[in-house]
C-alpha atoms as one frame of an Amber mdcrd trajectory, in Angstrom:
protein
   0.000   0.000   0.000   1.308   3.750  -0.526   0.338   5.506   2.648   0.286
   9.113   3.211   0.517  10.436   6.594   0.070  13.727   8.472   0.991  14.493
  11.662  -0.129  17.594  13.429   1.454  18.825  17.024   0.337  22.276  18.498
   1.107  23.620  21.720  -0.740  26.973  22.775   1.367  28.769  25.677   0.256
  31.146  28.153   2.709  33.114  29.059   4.980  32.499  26.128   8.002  30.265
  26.332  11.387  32.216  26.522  13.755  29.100  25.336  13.070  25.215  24.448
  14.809  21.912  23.720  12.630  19.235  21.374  13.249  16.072  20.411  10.789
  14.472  18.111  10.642  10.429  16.237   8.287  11.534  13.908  10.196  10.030
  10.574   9.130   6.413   9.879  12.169   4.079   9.527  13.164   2.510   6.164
  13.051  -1.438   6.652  12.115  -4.894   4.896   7.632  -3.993   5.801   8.229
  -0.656   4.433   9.949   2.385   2.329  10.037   6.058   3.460   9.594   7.120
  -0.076   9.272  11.175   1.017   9.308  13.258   4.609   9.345  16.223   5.736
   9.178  18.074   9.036   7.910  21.920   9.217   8.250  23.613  12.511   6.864
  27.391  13.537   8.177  28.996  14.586  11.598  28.624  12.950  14.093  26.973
  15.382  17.106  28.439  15.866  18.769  24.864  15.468  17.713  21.783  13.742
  19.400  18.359  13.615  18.324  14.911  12.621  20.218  11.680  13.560  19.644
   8.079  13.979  19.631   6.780  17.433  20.865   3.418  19.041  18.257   1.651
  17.185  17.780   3.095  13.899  15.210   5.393  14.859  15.038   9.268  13.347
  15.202  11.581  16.416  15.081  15.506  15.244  16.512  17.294  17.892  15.161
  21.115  17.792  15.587  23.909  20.115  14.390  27.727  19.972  16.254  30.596
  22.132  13.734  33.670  21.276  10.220  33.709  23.252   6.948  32.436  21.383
   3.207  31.406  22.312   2.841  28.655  19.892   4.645  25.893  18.683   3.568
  23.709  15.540   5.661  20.774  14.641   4.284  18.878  11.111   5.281  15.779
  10.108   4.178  14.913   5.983   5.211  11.438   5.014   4.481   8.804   2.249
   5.341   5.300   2.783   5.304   2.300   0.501   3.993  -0.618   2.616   4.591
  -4.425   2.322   2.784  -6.866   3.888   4.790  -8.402   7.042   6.962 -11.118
   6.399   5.893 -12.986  10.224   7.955 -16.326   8.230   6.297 -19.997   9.046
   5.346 -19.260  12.320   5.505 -23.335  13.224   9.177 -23.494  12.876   9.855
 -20.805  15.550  11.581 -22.272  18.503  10.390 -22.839  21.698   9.781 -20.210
  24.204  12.326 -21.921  26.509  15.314 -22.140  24.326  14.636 -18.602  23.585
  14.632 -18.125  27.057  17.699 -20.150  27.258  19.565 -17.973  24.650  19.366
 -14.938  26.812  21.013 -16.065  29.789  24.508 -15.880  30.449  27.098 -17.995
  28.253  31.226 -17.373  28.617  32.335 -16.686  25.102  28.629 -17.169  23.686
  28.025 -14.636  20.810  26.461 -11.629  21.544  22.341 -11.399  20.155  21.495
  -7.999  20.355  17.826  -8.881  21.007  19.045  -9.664  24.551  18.552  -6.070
  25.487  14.958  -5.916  25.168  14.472  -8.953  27.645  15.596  -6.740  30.435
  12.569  -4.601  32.366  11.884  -0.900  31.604  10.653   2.270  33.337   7.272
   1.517  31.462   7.473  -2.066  30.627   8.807  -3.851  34.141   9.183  -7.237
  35.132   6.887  -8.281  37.501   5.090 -11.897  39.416   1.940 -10.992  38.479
   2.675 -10.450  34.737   4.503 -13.689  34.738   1.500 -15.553  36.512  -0.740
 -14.103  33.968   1.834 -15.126  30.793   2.252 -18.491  32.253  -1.130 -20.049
  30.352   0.031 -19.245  27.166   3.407 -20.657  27.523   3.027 -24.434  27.956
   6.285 -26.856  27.941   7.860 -26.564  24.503   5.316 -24.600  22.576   6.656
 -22.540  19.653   7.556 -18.943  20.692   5.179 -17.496  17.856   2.221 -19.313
  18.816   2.500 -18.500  22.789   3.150 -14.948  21.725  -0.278 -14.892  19.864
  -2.374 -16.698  22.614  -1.017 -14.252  25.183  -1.853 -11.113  22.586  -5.710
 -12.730  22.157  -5.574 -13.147  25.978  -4.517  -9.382  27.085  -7.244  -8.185
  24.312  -9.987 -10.052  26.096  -8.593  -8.826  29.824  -8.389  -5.277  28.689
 -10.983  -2.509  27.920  -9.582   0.349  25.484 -10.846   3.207  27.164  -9.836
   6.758  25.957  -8.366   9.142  28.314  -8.603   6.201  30.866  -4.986   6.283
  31.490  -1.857   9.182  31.147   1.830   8.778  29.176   2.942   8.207  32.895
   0.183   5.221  33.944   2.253   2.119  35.175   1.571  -0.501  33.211   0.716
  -2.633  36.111  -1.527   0.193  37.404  -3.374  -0.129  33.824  -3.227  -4.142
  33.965  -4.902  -4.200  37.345  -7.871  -1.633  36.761  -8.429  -3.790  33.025
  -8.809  -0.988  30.900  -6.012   1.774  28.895  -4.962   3.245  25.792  -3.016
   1.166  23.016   0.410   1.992  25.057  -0.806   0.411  27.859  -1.820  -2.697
  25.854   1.716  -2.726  24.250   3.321  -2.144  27.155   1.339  -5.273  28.889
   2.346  -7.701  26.277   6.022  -6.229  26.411   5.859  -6.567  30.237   4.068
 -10.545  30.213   7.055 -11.540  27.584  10.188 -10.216  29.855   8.662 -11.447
  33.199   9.037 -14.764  31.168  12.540 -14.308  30.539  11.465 -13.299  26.956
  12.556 -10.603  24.666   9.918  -8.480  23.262   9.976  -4.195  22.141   8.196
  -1.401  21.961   6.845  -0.026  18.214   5.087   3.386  17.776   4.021   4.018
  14.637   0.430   4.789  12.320  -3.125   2.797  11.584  -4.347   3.560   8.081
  -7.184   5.889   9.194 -10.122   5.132   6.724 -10.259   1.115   6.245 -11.127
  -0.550   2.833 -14.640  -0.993   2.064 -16.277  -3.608   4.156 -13.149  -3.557
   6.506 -13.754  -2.166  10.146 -12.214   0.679  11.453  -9.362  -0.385  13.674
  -8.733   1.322  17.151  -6.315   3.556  17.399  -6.819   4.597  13.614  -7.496
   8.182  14.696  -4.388   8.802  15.936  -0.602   7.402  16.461  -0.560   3.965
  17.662   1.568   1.454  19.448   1.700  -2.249  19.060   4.765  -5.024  20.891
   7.161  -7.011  19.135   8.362 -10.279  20.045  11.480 -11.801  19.032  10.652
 -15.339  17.251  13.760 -16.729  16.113  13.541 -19.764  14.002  14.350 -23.553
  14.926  16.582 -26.201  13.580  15.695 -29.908  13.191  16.797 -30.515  16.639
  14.702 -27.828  18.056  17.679 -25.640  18.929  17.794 -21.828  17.889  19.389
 -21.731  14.265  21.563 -18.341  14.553  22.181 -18.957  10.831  19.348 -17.474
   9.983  17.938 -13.869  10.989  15.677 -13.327  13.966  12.201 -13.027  12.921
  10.627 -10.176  15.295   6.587 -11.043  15.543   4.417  -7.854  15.445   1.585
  -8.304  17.287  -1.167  -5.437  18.856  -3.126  -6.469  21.095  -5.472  -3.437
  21.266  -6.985  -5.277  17.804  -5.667  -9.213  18.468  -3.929  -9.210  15.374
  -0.920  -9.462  13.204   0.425  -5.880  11.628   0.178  -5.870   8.048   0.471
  -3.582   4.968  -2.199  -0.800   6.683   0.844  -0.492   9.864   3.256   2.251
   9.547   5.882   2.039  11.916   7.732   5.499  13.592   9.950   4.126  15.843
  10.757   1.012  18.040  12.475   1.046  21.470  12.164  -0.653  24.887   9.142
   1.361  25.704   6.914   4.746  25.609   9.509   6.991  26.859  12.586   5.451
  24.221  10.484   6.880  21.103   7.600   9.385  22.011   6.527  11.475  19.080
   7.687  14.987  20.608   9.099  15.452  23.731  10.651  18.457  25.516  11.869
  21.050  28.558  10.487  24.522  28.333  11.262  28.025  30.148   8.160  29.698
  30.399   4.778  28.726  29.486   3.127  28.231  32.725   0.266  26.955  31.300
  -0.244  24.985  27.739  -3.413  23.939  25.593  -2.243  20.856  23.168  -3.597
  19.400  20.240  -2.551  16.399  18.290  -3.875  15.341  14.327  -3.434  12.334
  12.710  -4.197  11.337   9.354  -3.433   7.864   7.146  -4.955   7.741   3.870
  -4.470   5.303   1.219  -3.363   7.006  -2.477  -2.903   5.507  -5.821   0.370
   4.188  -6.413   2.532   6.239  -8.050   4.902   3.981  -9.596   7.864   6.589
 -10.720   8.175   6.787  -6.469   8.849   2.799  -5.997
């Protein structure tokens, strides 16, 4: 699918702000699902400095600061993205959730997987008993990492409630677990949180929902607006049921706010332990005691446009 998005951040301060730092992940990545065909990022007023770098993982971060006063800030993001569907790989031959487990513990002079990191707990995505007692169904003695993903994604769906404005950026994501009901980051955050208390890798992805489904297609939630989804890491299996590190990870995307796979209609920003690695915009002000904020988010399917592939 060709995707055109538009992201729309305003902040309306009272009194104005005399100086500000920014730092905004609002330039999807390039990467085998999808290709950042065009981007660009307008700002009012005019920063005074403007910089935009790829992080530890890939990720766009514009850093942006201003150093003269102002009482509103607009940031606009304008992308178009040429969408695959996923490649989630045969989904049988992933290994079992224990010798993934297995492969993130501890070997002297074992090879270094980079996925380790994202087995480790986060400010918003902790290990904790009672996410592993609730994970624990959906992991039975050698079942394929892929499938108990899945079952524990259909499982948090039917526990939670999305509820708008139920939770803030902030809500622990035990906090949300407990009272049954969040946003899609709390849903993400869940899953993410259920997979590490298991010993299991598993990341955090921001990104887009095509806004207007196809015809006959229902509306997804979190369409309306940026999204967030989990990703679990699914490496594949060799005949003896070990992990085969010849062959590449496979990282699952599954969002649980809408108990399914991501496909062609997912955009993705940004991807990071949790919330607080990638948020959209982000920032320290001087000034602006008080702030109104507004957020628009459009994903529209166009014609493809094949002298942009």
């Amino acid at each position: 699918m060709l995707l055109q998005i538009s992201h729309e951040t305003r902040y309306e301060y009272s009194p104005p702000v005399e100086n500000a730092q920014h730092i905004a992940y609002l330039r999807p990545l390039d990467q085998s699902e999808q290709r950042l065909l065009q981007h660009a990022l307008d700002i009012s007023p005019q920063p005074a400095h403007l910089r935009t770098v790829q992080d530890i993982y890939g990720n766009y971060r514009s850093h942006f600061s201003f150093s003269s006063s102002h009482e509103r800030l607009i940031v606009r993001a304008q992308s178009l993205v040429h969408t695959l569907s996923a490649t989630q790989g045969e989904l049988a031959d992933s290994a079992a959730w224990e010798r993934v487990r297995e492969h993130g513990q501890y070997q002297a002079a074992a090879p270094w997987d980079a996925s380790i990191e994202f087995a480790f707990p986060s400010p918003c995505a902790p290990r904790h008993p009672g996410f592993a007692e609730f994970a624990r169904p959906s992991f039975s003695a050698g079942r394929p990492i892929a499938e108990a993903a899945m079952d524990l994604m259909s499982r948090i769906h039917r526990h939670m409630r999305y509820e708008s404005h139920s939770t803030e950026v902030h809500t622990p994501a035990l906090e949300a677990f407990e009272q049954r009901r969040g946003v899609c980051q709390d849903f993400a955050h869940i899953l993410i949180a259920c997979c590490r208390s298991m010993g299991l890798p598993a990341r955090y992805v921001s990104g887009y929902l095509l806004t207007t489904p196809a015809p006959g297609q229902p509306r997804l939630i979190g369409s309306d607006a940026s999204h967030a989804w989990a990703s679990v890491y699914c490496p594949p299996a060799d005949r003896q049921g070990r992990i085969d590190a010849s062959l590449p990870g496979l990282w699952l995307n599954l969002d649980p706010t809408n108990d399914r796979l991501s496909g062609s209609d997912y955009v993705t920003l940004a991807i990071g332990r949790d919330y607080l690695d990638v948020s959209p915009l982000r920032g320290v002000i001087q000034g602006g005691g008080r702030h109104q904020l507004s957020v628009a988010v459009t994903v529209s399917a166009v014609e493809t446009d094949q002298s942009l592939l």
